[in-house]
N, C-alpha and C positions, 0 to 999 in steps of 0.2 A: 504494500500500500504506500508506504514512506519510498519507496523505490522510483514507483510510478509516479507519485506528486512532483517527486524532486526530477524526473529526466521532463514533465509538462512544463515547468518553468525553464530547462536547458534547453528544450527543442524551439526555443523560439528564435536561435543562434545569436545570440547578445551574449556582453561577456557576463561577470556571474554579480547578481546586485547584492544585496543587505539582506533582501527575502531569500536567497539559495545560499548566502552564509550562514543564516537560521535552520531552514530546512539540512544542510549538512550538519548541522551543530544537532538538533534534532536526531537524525537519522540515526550519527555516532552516539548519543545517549541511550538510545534505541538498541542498538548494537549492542552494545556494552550489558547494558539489563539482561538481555534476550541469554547472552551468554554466559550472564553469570547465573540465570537461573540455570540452564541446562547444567551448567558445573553441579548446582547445588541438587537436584534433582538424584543425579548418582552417586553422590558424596560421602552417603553409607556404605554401599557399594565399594567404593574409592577406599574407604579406611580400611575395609575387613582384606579386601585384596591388599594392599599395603602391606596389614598386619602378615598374611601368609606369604607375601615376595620377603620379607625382613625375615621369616621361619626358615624360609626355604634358602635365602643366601646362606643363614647361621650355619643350618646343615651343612652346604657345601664349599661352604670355607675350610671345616673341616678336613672334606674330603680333596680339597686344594692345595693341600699342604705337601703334594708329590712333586716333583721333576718337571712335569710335565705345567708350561704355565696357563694352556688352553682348560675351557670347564665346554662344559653340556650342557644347555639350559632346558628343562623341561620342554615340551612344544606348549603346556598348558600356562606355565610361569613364564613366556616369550609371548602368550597372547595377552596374558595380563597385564605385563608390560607396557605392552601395545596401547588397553584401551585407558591404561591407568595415565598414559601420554596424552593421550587425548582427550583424555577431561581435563589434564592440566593444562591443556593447550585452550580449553577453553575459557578456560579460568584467566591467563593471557590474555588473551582476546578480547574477553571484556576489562581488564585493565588497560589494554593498549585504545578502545573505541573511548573509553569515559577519560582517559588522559586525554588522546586527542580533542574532542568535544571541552575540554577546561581549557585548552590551548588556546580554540578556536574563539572561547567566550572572551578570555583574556586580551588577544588580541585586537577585536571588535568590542565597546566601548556600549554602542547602541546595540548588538546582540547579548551581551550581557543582561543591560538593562531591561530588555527583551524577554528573556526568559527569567531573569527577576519578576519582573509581571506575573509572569503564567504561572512562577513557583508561589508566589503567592497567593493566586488565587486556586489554585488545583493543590497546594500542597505540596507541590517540590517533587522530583525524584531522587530515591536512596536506594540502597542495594535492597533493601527490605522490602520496596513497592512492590504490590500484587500484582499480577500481569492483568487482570481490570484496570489499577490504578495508570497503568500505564497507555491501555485502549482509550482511557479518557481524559487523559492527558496529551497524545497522540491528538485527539480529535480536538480539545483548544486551543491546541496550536497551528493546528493546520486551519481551523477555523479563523484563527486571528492572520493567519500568513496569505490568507483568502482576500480576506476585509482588508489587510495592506496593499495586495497586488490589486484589486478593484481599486482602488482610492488611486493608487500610481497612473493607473489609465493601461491600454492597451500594449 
């Protein structure tokens, strides 16, 4: 949805105003949430796995202690691995979109103030927003981003 909004204001080939500074600032706040829930989502998941890869290294530290410096990794401790990577990669992700998005606020002066506004009236977004809070938050912003480009003219 934030996808689509944000390329309707780029396909007009002008270069990018104050309302697609928003909408990018938006979109990485967006980003950011989105993926820090999925992080949180498997999280229990994430520890218990954790807790049995730290098991299973103990054991074969162990059994490491030969000649020989190569080990064996289970196939099922190498998938763990795997998705245990990629939840922290998402967990990344939404720290690398909600930095950018503070970058982006920082640097613009009137986007800041901006979404000062709307965190006022909506309540702000924090790691802890409900993904509702965030659908209608989403919608006052693009609803205020509406009522700005109407006002700018065609």
């Amino acid at each position: 949805m934030l996808r689509l909004s944000s390329a309707t204001y780029r396909k007009q080939g002008r270069r990018p105003t104050a309302i697609d500074d928003k909408m990018q600032a938006l979109l990485l706040r967006c980003q950011g949430l989105i993926y820090l829930r999925l992080f949180r989502l498997r999280e229990t998941e994430l520890r218990r796995l954790q807790r049995q890869n730290a098991e299973m290294k103990a054991q074969s530290l162990c059994e490491r202690l030969a000649a020989d410096p190569s080990c064996a990794v289970p196939v099922e401790m190498f998938r763990a691995l795997l998705w245990c990577n990629e939840q922290y990669t998402h967990l990344q992700n939404s720290l690398d979109y909600w930095e950018q998005a503070e970058r982006q606020l920082q640097a613009a002066q009137e986007t800041a103030q901006f979404f000062s506004e709307v965190d006022c009236a909506m309540g702000g977004l924090v790691s802890t927003s409900s993904l509702l809070s965030l659908v209608y938050y989403i919608r006052e912003t693009t609803r205020r981003l509406q009522d700005m480009h109407s006002r700018t003219g065609p």
